[in-house]
C-alpha positions in Angstrom: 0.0 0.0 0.0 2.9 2.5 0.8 4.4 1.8 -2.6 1.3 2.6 -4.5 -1.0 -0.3 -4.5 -4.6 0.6 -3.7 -6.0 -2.8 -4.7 -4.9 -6.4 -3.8 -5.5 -9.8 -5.3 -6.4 -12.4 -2.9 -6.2 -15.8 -4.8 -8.6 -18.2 -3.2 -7.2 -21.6 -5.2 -4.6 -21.6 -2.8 -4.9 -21.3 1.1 -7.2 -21.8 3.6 -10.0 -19.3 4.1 -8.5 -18.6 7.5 -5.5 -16.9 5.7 -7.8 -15.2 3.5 -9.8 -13.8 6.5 -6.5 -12.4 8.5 -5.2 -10.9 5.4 -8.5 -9.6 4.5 -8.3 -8.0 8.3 -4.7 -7.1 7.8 -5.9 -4.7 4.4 -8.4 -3.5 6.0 -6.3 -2.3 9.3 -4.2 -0.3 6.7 -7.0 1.2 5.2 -8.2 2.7 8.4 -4.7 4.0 9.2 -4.6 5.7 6.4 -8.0 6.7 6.0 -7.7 5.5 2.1 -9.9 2.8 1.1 -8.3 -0.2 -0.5 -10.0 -2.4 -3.3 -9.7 -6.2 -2.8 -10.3 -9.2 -5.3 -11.2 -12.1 -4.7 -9.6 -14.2 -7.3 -12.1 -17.6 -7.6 -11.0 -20.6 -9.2 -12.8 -21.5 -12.4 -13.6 -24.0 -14.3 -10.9 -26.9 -15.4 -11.2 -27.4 -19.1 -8.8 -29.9 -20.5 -8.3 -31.7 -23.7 -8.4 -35.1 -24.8 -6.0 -37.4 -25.9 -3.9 -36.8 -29.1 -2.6 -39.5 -31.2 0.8 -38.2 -31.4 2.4 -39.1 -28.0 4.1 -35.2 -28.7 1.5 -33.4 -29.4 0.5 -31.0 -32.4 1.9 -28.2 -33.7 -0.5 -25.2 -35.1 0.5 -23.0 -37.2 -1.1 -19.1 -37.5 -4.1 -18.8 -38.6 -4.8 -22.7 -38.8 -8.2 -23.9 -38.0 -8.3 -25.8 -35.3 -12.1 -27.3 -33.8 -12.5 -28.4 -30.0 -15.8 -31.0 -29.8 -17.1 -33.9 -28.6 -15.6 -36.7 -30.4 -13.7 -38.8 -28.6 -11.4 -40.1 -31.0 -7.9 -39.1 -30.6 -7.4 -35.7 -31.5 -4.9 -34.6 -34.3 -3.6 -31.1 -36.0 -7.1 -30.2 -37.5 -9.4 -31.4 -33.8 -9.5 -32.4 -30.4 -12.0 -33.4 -27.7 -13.1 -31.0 -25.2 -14.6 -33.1 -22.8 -17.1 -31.3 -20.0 -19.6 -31.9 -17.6 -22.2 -29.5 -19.5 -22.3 -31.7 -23.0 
């Protein structure tokens, strides 16, 4: 906060929400101090999204501006597609 920083990120994959709450206390001890409010976010995991398996043991290799499709199929993917497996489908 001294150096500038009027807005911290508080990453809630990692920790318990213990930490979270005594930082969360800590922030807001300094913006009282300093009579200077401080922004906080709350930075909330998100979906996992991975792809399936690809044929080549290596992997593909795009090139710009290649079409590439994510779906359903779940054949082995190759340069041109991939399955993109998720609980919505």
């Amino acid at each position: 906060f001294l150096a500038g920083a009027d807005v911290f990120r508080l990453n809630f994959s990692h920790g318990s929400q213990e930490q979270k709450k005594e930082l969360l206390m800590h922030i807001r001890e300094v913006e009282e101090k300093y009579s200077h409010p401080i922004a906080v976010l709350g930075d909330l995991q998100g979906p996992k999204l991975r792809v399936g398996e690809f044929s080549n043991p290596n992997g593909e290799m795009l090139k710009r501006d290649q079409l590439f499709r994510l779906d359903l199929d779940e054949a082995q993917g190759d340069n041109t597609r991939v399955q993109l497996p998720h609980p919505e489908s």
